[in-house]
N, C-alpha and C positions, 0 to 999 in steps of 0.2 A: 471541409468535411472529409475525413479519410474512409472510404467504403473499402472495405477487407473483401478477396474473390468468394465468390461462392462457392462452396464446398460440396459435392454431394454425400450422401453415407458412404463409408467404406469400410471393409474390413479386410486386415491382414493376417493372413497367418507367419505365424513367425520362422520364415521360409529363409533362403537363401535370397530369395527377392526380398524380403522384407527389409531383411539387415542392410542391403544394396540402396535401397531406398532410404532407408534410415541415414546410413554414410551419405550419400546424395543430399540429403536435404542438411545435414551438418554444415558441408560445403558450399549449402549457396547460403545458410545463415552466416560463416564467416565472409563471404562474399560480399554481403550488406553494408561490413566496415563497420557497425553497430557493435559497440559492448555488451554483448549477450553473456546472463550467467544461467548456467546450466546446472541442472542437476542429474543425479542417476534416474529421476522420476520424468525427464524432461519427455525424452523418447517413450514413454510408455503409451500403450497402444489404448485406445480412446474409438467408444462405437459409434460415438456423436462429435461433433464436428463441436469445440468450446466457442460462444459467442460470447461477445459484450455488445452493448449499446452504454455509451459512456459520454459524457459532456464534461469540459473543462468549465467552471467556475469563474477560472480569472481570463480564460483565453477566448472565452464563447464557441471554441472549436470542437467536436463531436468525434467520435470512432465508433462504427458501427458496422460491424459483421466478426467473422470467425478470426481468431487469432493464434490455432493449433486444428489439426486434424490427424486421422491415424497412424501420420508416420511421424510428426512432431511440430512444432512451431512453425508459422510459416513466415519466409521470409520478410514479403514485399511487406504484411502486416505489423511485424517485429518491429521495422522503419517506421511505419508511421505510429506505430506506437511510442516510441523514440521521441518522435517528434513531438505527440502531441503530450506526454507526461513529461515535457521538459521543464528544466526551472524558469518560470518564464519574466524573471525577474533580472535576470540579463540573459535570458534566449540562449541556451546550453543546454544542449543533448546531454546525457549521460547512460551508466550500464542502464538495462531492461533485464528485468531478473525473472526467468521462467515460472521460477517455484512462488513467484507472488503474484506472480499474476493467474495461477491455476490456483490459489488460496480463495482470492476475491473471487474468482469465477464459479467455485464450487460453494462458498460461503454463499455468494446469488441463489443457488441455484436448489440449493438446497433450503433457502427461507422464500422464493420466488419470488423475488426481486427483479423483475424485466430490466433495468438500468440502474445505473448511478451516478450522481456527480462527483468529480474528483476535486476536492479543496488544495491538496497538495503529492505531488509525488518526490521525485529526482528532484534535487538540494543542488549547486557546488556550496565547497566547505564556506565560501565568502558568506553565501544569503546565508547559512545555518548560523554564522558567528552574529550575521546584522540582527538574524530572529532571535538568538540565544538572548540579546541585550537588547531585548524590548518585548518577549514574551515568555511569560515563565510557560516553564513544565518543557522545553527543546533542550534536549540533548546533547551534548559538545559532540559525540562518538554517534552522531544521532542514523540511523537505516536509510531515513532517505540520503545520505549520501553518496553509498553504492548501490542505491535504486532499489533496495530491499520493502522499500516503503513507501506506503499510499495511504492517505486518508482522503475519506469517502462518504458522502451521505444518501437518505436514500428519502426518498417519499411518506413510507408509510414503515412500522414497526421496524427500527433502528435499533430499540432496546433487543426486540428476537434477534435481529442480526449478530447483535453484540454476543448474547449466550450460546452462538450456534456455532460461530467461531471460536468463542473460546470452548468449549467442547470437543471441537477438531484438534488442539493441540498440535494447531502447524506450523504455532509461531508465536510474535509477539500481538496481542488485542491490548487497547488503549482505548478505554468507553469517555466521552466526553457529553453527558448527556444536554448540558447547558447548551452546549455549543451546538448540537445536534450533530457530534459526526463521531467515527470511528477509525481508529489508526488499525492496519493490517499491518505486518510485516512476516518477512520469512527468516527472521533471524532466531534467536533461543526461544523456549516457549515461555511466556510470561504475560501477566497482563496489571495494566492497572485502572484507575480512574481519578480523573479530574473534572469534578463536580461544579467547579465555581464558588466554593460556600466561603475559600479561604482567599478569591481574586483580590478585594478589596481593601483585604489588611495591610497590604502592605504596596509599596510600590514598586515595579518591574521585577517583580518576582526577591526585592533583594528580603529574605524571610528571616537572615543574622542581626534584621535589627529592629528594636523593640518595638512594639507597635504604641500606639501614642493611645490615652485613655485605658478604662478597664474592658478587659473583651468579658465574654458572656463565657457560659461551660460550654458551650457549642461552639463559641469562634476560637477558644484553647485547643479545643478538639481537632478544631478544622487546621489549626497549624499545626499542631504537633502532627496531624496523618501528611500535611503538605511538606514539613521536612523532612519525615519516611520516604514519602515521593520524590522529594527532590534529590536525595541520595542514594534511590532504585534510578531514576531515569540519568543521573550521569553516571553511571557504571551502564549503561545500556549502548 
């Protein structure tokens, strides 16, 4: 379990000490060793201390406390965030992307959501290739590969999550309602859905080739919106 410090309230004004502070803490996140991506939003000044309480899915490992405070991300937590969103399908760190992780925090927080489980984050390009060719709707150019990208479930009103973030326009949303989860990312603003209605037509997503029997007007439907999908999600 990675327990993150406890933070008290603080507030900074944006002083000579502040920006010293800010610089400081820059410096012990490159000190981490961690692929941190930053944004101009990274350092912005915050009058609550951002938490999560988070569960891994496939790892049964947990993160639970503050992850940024008012001068910016904090290190020791950055690390085990690292850790614990890795690909854990050969056990590989990869970048931790600020701007997605203040996405999901503020999407929580704003539908109050006290936690989440994470189905998937950080990719290497190997697992995204093994997933490409055995589950449709992944990405070749796919986010989680430079840690852009988390999908995540929640307990209770998934669909509200889903319209709350896309409403924010702070990135990419991917509604998968079958599945019960939600794709975040910090990359272009965009969103889509994969419903499941077109899973069965065909097999490992190959959708170039013709389906066997007559389909219905709804499972015509259902692949013609799935090769629109599939030719948004690999430009993505």
């Amino acid at each position: 379990m990675f327990d993150g410090l406890t933070i008290g309230k603080r507030r900074e004004r944006r002083t000579g000490h502040g920006n010293r502070a800010g610089l400081r803490r820059r410096e012990l996140l490159l000190a981490t060793g961690v692929s941190i991506l930053l944004t101009g939003t990274a350092f912005a000044r915050t009058e609550e201390p951002h938490r999560f309480i988070l569960k891994n899915a496939n790892t049964g490992e947990t993160f639970t406390g503050p992850y940024r405070d008012a001068t910016g991300p904090l290190p020791s937590a950055v690390s085990d965030l690292a850790v614990f969103l890795r690909d854990f399908h050969v056990d590989k760190t990869g970048p931790v992307d600020i701007a997605m992780l203040d996405f999901l925090a503020d999407v929580m927080a704003a539908t109050n959501q006290s936690q989440a489980t994470v189905l998937s984050a950080y990719r290497t390009r190997e697992t995204n290739e093994r997933l490409r060719a055995t589950t449709f709707g992944v990405a070749e150019n796919s986010q989680h590969i430079v840690g852009r990208a988390i999908d995540v479930t929640f307990d209770r009103d998934l669909a509200g999550v889903e319209r709350t973030a896309l409403a924010m326009k702070r990135g990419g949303v991917g509604w998968y309602p079958n599945s019960h989860f939600i794709h975040l990312d910090s990359g272009p603003i965009r969103s889509w859905e994969l419903d499941g209605d077109f899973d069965s037509l065909l097999i490992a997503g190959d959708l170039s080739a013709q389906p066997r029997g007559i389909l219905s007007v709804r499972q015509r439907m259902a692949r013609l919106r799935a090769l629109a999908r599939q030719e948004m999600l690999a430009r993505r």
